[in-house]
Structures are given as C-alpha cells and as structure tokens.
N, C-alpha and C positions, 0 to 999 in steps of 0.2 A: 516448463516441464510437461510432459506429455503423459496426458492418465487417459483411465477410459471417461465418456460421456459418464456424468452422473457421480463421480469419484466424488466423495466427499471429500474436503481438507480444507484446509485455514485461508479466507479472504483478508487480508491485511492492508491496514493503510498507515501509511509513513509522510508525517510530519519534517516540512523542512525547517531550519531555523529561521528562513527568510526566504520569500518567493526569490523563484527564479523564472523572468520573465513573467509568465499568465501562469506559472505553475504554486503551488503552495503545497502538495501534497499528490503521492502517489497513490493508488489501490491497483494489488496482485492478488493472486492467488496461486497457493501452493501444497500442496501434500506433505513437505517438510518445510514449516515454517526456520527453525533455526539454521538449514542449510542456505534457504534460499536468501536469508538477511545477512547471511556472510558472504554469499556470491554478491551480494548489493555493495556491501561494504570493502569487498575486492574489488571491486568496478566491474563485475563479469555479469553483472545481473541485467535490469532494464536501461538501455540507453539514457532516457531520462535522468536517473540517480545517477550513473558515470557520469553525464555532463554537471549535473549540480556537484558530484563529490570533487570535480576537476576546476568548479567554480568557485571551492575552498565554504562551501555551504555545509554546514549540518545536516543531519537527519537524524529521527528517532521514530522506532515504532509508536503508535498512538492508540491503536486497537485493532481486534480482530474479532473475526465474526466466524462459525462451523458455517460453512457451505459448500455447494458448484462451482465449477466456470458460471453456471448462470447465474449465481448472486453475485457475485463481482461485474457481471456485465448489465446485472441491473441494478446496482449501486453505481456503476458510473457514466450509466444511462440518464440517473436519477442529480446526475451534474451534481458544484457545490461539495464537493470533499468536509470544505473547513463544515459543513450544516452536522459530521459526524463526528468531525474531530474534542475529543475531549482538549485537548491541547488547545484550542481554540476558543475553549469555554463553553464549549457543548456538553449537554450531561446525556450521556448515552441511557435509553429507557432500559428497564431490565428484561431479559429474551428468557 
C-alpha cells in the first residue's frame, strides 16, 4: 500500500505454523491492518504468504507494533523474527 513518508500504521508480523524453507515468519506494514490480512489470506497479499498458503502451511498474526515503513525496515534489518514472536516463546517488553 502506498502512504506518504512518515504515515503512521500497524507493523505486523505473522507466524507460520511450520518454516517454510529459511522462512518462519513475515513482517509488513500497513495502514489497514484487517484489509491487508485478508489480502494475505486471499493470496493477493505478499508473495511469500501465497507461496507458504499454496504449500498448505498456516499462518497467524502474532503481534503488532504503531509505527513507519521505517520501523518495519528496522525491525527486519534487526534479522531473527522468531527473537519477537510471542508465538515462539518470546515475551514482548511493554511499549
């Protein structure tokens, strides 16, 4: 989705039920989160989720964060998904 520079909206990351390949989890970001987890869940969303939803894999949201595009690109700058996922047994600090 295309916002301006600096748009605040929801950084999200999504828990698969089983790696797929090197993958274990996604992080996006979006200005409507509930639209864009139904594009995911249509297949229309990020390539990654269509190939895991076509590889009969699960997914579920796991947490979200208020931010930018820049916190999303510095959360997966900062590599290691599962180190945020509560799903994983990670306890998120409180913000």
């Amino acid at each position: 989705m295309t916002a301006p520079a600096g748009t605040v909206g929801t950084v999200y990351l999504i828990h698969f039920d089983r790696p797929y390949r090197h993958a274990a989890h996604y992080t996006g970001w979006t200005v409507d989160l509930d639209t864009r987890l139904a594009e995911h869940a249509a297949g229309r969303g990020a390539r990654l989720l269509a190939v895991v939803q076509a590889a009969g894999i699960g997914w579920r949201l796991a947490r979200t964060w208020p931010g930018t595009r820049s916190r999303e690109r510095q959360i997966k700058k900062q590599g290691g998904a599962s180190r945020f996922c509560p799903l994983c047994g990670v306890r998120p600090h409180a913000t």
